[in-house]
C-alpha positions as CSV (number, residue, x, y, z in Angstrom):
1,X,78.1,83.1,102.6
2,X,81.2,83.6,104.6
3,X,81.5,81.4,107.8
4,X,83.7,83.6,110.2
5,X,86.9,81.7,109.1
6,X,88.0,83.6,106.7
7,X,86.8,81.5,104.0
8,X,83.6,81.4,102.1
9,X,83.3,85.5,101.4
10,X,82.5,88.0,98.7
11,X,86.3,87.2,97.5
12,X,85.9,84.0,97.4
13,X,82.8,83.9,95.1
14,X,84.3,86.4,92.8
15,X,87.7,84.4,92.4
16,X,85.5,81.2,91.7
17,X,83.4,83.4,89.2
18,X,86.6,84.4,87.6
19,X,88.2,81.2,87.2
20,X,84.9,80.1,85.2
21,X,84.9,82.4,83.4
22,X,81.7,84.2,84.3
23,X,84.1,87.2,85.7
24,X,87.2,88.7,83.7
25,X,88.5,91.1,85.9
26,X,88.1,91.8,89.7
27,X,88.5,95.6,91.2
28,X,89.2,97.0,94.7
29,X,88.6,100.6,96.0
30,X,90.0,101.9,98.9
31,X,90.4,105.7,100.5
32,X,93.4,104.7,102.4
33,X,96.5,104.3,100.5
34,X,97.9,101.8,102.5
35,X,95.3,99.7,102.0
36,X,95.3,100.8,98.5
37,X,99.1,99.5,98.4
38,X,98.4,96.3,100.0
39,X,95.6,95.2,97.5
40,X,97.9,96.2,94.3
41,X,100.7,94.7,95.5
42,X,98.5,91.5,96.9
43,X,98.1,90.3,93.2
44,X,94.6,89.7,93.4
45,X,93.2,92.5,91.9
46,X,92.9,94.1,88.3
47,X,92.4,97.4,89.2
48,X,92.0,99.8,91.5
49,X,89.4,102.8,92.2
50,X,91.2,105.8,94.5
51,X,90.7,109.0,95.0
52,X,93.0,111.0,92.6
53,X,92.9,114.6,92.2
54,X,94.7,118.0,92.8
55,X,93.6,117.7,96.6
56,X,94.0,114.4,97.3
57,X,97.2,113.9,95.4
58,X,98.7,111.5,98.0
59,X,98.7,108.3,95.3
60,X,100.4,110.2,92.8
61,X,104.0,108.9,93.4
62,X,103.9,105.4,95.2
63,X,100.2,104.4,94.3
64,X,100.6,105.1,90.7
65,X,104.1,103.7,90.6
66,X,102.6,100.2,92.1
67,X,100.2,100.2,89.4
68,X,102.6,100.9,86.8
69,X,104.9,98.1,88.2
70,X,102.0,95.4,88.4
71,X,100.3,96.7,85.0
72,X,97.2,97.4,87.0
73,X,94.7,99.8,85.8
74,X,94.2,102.9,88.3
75,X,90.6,104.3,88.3
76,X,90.4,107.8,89.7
């Protein structure tokens, strides 16, 4: 239960999974991309879920490249 500190929230619990083992790998999602940028580049994260297609082709070049540098998986 997060306490308005910062601490104690959803990312919390899922880093503790994690580190017991109960979890293997932790995703983000985002429809901005420089959010999107921030959480791959943040190293907390596996992957990433963001909208990728001939319309929305803004993440081609500098998202995809982040994930590429990182070895993060990009789920479109």
């Amino acid at each position: 239960m997060a306490r308005g500190d910062g601490t104690g929230g959803a990312l919390e619990a899922v880093m503790k999974a994690k580190v017991a083992g109960k979890v293997r790998y932790v995703g983000a999602t985002s429809h901005n991309l420089p959010m999107a940028l921030k959480m791959v580049r943040s190293g907390l994260f596996d992957t990433i879920q963001f909208p990728f297609n001939l319309i929305e082709e803004g993440a081609k070049d500098e998202l995809l490249g982040a994930c590429r540098e990182t070895g993060w998986a990009l789920s479109a």
